[in-house]
C-alpha positions as CSV (number, residue, x, y, z in Angstrom):
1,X,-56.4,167.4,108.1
2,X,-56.7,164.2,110.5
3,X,-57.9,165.3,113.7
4,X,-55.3,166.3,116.6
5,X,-55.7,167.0,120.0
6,X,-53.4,170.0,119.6
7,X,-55.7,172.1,117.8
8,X,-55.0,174.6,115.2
9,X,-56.5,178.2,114.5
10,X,-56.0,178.6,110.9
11,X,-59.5,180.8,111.3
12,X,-57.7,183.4,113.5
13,X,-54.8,184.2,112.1
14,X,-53.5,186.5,114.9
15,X,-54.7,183.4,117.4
16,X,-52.4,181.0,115.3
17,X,-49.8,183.3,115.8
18,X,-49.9,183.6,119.2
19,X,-50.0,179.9,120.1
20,X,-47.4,178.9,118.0
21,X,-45.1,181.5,119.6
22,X,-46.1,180.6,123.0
23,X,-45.6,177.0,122.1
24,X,-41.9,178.2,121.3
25,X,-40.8,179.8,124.2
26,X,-42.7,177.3,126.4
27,X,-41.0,174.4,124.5
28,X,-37.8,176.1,123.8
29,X,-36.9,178.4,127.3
30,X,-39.3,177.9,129.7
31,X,-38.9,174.5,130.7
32,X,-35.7,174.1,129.5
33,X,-35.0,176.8,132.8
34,X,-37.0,175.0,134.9
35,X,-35.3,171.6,134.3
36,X,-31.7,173.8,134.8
37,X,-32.3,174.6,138.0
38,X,-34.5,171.6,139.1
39,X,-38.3,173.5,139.5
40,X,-41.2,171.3,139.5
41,X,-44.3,172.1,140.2
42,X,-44.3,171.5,143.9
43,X,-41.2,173.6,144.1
44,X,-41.4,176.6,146.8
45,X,-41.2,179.6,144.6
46,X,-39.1,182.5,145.1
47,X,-39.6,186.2,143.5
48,X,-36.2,186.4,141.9
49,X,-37.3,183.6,139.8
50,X,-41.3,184.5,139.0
51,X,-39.8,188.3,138.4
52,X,-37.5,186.3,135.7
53,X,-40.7,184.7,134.3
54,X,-42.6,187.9,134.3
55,X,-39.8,189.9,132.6
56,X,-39.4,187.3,130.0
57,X,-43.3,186.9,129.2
58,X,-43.3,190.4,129.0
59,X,-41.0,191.3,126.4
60,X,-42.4,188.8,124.4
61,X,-45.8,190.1,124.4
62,X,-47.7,187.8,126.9
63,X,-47.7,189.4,130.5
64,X,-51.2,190.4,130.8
65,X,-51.8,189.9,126.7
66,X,-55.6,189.5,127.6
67,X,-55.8,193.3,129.2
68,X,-57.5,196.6,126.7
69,X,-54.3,198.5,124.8
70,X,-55.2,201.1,127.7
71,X,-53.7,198.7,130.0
72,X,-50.9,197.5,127.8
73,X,-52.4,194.1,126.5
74,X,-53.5,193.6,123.3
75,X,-57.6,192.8,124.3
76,X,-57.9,189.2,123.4
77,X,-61.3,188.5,123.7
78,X,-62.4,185.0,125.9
79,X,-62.1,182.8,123.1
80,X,-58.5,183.7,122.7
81,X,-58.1,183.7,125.8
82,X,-59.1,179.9,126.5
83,X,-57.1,178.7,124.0
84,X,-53.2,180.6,125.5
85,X,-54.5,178.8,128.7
86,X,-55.0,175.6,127.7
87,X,-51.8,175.7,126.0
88,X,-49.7,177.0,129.1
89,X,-50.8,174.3,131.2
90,X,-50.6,171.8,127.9
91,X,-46.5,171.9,128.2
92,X,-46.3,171.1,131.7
93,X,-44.4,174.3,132.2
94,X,-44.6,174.4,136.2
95,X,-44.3,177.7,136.0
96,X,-47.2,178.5,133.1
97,X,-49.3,180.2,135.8
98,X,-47.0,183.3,135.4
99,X,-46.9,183.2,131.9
100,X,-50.2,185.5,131.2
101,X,-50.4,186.9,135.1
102,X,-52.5,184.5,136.3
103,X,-50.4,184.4,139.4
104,X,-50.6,187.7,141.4
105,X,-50.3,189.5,138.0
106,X,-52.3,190.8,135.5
107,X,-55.1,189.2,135.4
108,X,-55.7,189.5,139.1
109,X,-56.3,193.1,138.7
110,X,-57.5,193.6,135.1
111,X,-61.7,193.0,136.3
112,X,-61.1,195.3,139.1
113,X,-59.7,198.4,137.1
114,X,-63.2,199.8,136.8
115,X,-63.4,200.2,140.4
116,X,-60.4,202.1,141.1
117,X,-59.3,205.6,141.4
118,X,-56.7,207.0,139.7
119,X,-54.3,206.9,142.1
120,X,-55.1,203.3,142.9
121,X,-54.3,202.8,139.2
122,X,-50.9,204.3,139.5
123,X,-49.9,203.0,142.6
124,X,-51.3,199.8,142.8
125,X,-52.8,198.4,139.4
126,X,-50.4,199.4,136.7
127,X,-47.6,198.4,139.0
128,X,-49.1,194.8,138.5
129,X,-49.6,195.1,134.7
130,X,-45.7,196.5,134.7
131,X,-44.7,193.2,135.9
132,X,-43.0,195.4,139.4
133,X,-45.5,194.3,141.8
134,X,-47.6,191.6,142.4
135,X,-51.2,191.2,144.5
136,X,-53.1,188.3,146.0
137,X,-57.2,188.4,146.6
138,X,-58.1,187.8,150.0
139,X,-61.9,186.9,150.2
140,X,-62.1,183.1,151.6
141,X,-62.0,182.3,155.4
142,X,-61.6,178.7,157.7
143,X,-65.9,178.7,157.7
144,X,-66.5,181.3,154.7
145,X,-66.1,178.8,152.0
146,X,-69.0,178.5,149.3
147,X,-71.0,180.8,151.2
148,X,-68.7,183.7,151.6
149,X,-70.9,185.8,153.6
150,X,-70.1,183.9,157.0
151,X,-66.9,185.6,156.8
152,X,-66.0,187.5,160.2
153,X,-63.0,189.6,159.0
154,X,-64.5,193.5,159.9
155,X,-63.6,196.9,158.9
156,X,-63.9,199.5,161.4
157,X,-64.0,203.4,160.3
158,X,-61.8,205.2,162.4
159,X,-61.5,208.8,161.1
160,X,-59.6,208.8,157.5
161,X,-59.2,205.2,157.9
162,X,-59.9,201.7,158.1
163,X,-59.0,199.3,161.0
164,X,-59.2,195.3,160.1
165,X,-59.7,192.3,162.0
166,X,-59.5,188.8,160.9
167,X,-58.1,185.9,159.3
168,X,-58.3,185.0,155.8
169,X,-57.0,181.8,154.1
170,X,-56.2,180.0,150.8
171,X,-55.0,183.3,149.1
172,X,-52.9,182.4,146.4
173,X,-49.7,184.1,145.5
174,X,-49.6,186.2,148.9
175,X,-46.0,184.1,149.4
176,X,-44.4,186.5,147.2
177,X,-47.1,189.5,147.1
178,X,-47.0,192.8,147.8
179,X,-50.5,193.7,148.3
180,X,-53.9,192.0,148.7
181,X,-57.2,193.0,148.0
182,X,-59.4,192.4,150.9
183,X,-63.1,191.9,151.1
184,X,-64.3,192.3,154.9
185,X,-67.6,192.8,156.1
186,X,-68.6,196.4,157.7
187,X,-68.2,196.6,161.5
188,X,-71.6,197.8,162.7
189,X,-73.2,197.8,159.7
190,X,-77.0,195.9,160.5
191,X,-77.4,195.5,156.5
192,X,-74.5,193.3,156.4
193,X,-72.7,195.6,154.0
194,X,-69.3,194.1,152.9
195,X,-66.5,195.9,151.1
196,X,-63.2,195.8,149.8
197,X,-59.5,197.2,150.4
198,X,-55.9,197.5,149.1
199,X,-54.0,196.1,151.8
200,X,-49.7,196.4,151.6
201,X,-48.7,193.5,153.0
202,X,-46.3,195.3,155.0
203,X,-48.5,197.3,156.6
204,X,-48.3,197.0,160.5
205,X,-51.2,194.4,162.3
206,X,-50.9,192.6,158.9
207,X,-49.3,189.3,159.1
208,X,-48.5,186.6,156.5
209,X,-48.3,183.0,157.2
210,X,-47.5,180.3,155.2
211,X,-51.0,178.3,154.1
212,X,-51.5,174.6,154.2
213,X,-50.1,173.0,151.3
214,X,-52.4,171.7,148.8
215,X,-53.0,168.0,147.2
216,X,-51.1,169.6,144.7
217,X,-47.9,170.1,146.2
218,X,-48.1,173.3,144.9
219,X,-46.5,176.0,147.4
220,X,-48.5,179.5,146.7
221,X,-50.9,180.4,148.6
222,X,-51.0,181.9,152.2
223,X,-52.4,183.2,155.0
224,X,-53.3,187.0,155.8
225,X,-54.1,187.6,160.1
226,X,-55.1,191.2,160.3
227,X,-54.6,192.4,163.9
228,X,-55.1,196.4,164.0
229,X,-54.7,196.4,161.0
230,X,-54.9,200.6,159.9
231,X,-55.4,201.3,156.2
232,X,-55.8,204.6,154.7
233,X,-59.6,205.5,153.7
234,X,-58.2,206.2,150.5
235,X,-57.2,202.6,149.8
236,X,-61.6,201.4,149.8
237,X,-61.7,199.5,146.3
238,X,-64.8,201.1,144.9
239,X,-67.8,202.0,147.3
240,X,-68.7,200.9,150.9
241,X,-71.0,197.6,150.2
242,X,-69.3,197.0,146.9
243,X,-67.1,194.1,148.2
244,X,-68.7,191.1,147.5
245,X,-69.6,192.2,143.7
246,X,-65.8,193.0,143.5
247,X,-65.2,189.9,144.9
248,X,-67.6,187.3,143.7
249,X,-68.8,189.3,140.1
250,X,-65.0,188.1,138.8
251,X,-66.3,184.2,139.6
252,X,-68.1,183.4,136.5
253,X,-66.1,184.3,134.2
254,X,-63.3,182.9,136.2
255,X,-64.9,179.5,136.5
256,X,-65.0,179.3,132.5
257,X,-61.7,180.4,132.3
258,X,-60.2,178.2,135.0
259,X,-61.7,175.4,132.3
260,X,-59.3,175.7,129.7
261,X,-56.2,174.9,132.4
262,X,-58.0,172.2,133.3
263,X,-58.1,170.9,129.3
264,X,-54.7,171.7,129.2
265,X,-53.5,169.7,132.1
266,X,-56.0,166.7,131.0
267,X,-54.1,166.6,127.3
268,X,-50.8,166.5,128.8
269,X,-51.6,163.4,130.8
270,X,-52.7,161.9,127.4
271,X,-49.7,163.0,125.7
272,X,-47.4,161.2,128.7
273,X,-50.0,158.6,128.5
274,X,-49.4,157.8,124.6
275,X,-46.2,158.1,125.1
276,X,-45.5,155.8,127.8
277,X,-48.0,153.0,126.3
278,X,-45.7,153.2,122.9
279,X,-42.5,152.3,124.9
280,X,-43.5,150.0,127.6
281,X,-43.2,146.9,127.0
282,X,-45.2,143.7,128.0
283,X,-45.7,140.6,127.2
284,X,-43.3,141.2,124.4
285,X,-45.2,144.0,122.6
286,X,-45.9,147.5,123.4
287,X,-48.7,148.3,126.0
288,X,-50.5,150.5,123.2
289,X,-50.6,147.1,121.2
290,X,-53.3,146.0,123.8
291,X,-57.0,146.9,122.5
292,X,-57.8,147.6,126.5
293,X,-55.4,150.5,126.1
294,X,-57.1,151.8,122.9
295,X,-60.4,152.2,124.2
296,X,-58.8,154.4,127.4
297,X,-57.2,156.8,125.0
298,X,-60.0,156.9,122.9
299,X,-62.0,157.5,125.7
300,X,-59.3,160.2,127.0
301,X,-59.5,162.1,124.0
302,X,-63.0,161.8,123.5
303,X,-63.1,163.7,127.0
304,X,-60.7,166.5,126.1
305,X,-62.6,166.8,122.9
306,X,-65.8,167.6,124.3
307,X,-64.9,169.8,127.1
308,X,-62.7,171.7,124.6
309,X,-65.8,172.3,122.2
310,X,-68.1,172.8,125.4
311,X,-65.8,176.0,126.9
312,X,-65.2,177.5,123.2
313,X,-68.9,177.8,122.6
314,X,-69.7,178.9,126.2
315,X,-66.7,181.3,125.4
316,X,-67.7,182.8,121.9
317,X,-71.4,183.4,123.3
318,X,-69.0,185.2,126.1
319,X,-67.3,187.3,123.3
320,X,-70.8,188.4,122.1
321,X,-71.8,190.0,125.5
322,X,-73.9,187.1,126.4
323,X,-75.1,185.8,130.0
324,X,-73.3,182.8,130.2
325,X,-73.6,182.1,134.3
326,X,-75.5,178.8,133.9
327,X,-73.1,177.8,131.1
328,X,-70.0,178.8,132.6
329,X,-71.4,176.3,135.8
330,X,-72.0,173.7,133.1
331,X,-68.5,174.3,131.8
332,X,-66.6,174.3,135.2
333,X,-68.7,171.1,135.9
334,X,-67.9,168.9,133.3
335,X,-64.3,170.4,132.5
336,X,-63.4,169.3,136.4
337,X,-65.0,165.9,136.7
338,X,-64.2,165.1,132.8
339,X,-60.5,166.2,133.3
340,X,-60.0,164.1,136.1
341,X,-61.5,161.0,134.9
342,X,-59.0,161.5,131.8
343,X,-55.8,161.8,134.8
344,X,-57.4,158.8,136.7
345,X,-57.3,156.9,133.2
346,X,-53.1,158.0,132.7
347,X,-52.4,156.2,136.5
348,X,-54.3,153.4,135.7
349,X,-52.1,153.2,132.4
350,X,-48.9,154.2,133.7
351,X,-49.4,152.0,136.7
352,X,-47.0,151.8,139.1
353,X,-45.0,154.2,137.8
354,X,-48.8,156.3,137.7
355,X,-48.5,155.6,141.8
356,X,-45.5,157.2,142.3
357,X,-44.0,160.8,143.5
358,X,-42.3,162.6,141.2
359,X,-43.9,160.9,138.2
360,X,-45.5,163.7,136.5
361,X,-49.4,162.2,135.5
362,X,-49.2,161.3,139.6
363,X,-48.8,164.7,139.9
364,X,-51.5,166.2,137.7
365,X,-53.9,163.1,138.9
366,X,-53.6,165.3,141.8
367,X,-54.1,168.6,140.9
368,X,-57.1,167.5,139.1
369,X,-58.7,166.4,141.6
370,X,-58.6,169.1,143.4
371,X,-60.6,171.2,140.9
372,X,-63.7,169.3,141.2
373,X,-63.7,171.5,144.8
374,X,-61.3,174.4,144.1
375,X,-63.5,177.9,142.6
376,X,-66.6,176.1,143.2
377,X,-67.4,172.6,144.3
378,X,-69.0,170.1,142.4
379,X,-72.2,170.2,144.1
380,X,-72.1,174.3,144.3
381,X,-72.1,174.1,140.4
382,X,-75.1,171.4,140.0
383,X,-76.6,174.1,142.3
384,X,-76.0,177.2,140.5
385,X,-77.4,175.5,137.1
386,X,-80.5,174.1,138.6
387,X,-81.1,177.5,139.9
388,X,-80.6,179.3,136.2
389,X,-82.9,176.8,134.6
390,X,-85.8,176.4,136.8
């Protein structure tokens, strides 16, 4: 068949599926609710309407769709995986991040099942998976960036429980959250032990503030100020010192799996692209007519292409129990800075229009950009790979 940026997985038939039912109810009620009651993607969000979202994904078999049976998902394995996200963010749903759980749902809490009790399970975790609750991870501070063990948010002991102190920033989905997990570093503690908490949000000394709003637009993340802040003992997320591989052991995979969004957002601004060059009109012919606007969408797709085959493989070697931490760098490298060359190609073709709010490649030019920083900067990356291989 002639080759398509919307790919096909007539390999997998339960993948093919999948997509072609997500592709339904993206195309056919998702954004058709959004455009009803005017939500764009730098809309502030409220929980009546991402609870609507999370019902809705639910019934139909998505909510948390990666998780094991045990958890109520169906295990889809990486590979799968990649290829629901790329088409989530492919549709321009604004709302695609709550599709699968991304945001403050399911997956937020399905790498961290291993380290919780039972009663964590049933009062905080399978809550999430349910689609009744929804959680935020707290690990990032003002001067804890990249190098997260600068962080100055402490835990104290305090008979059965756990007083914290700090500030931590750039948590997304603790807007509408009901609980955060919390990495903090041990008060007292010479060997620098850090470790992490379920924190209700509502809990007194614990404050939530609305976060700086991104390049993006986008309105979900916040602030957590902890002031006195007494948890139970019972609510320490595995063991004292366990924090940081709670928090950072989730970052590789989550860099190769923040790629396929990235893919997805790069072939909608090719699809607007295409489209727009077909219409416009200049110099009494359409703008696609011009060979200068061939070679940028050949060069767009050429893009997309290879960071689509580059996360699949890293993916698949994933699937197999492979180590794929230099990969997944390589993947989160490329994907980012290859993505947003393809948005800075759709301004340049939309232009003006490509320079102005509200248009939607001006919009995702934006959000791209921001991914050549967000989960791991650029440099971090070429870093972390350097590192692997020498």
């Amino acid at each position: 068949m002639p080759f398509t940026l919307e790919p096909s997985y007539d390999d997998n038939p339960r993948l093919q599926d999948l997509v072609l039912r997500l592709r339904a109810y993206l195309r056919d009620e998702l954004v058709p609710y959004e455009h009803e009651r005017g939500i764009t993607a730098e809309t502030k969000l409220d929980r009546p309407t991402l609870e609507h979202v999370w019902k809705r994904s639910a019934e139909l078999g998505f909510y948390g769709i990666s998780l094991p049976p045990e958890l109520g998902g169906q295990g889809l394995n990486f590979s799968e995986l990649c290829a629901l996200k790329e088409e989530l963010t492919a549709s321009g749903a604004a709302l695609s991040h709550s599709v699968l759980g991304d945001m403050g749902g399911p997956l937020r809490v399905g790498a961290i099942v291993k380290y919780a009790t039972e009663d964590q399970r049933e009062r905080y975790l399978m809550p999430v998976v349910r689609g009744e609750r929804a959680c935020c991870f707290s690990i990032t501070e003002e001067d804890a960036g990249s190098d997260v063990r600068r962080m100055t948010t402490t835990a104290t002991p305090d008979g059965d429980s756990y007083v914290l102190n700090g500030k931590k920033v750039f948590s997304s989905a603790a807007p509408f959250a009901d609980f955060a997990i919390v990495v903090a570093r041990m008060a007292g503690d010479e060997e620098e032990a850090y470790s992490a908490f379920l924190v209700d949000l509502d809990t007194p000394g614990c404050t939530v503030l609305e976060g700086e709003v991104p390049m993006s637009g986008q309105q979900m993340e916040g602030d957590l100020v902890f002031d006195d802040c007494r948890i139970p003992a019972a609510n320490l997320l595995g063991e004292i010192g366990q924090g940081l591989r709670i928090g950072i052991g989730r970052i590789t995979l989550n860099r190769l799996l923040h790629c396929p969004s990235l893919i997805g957002a790069a072939r909608r601004a090719w699809d607007l692209s295409l489209q727009y060059a077909m219409n416009r009109v200049v110099f009494g012919q359409p703008l696609l007519a011009h060979q200068a606007i061939h070679h940028k969408i050949a060069e767009m797709a050429t893009e997309i292409y290879a960071a689509r085959a580059m996360v699949m493989t890293t993916a698949a070697k994933a699937d197999r129990g492979d180590n794929v931490s230099v990969e997944a760098n390589m993947c989160k490298l490329f994907t980012s800075e290859a993505a947003f060359r393809v948005a800075d190609q759709a301004v340049q073709i939309h232009g003006k229009a490509g320079l102005t709010r509200g248009n939607e490649v001006e919009q995702i030019f934006r959000t791209l950009r921001m991914y050549r920083i967000v989960t791991g900067t650029t440099e971090i990356h070429k870093n972390a790979i350097a590192k692997g291989l020498i």
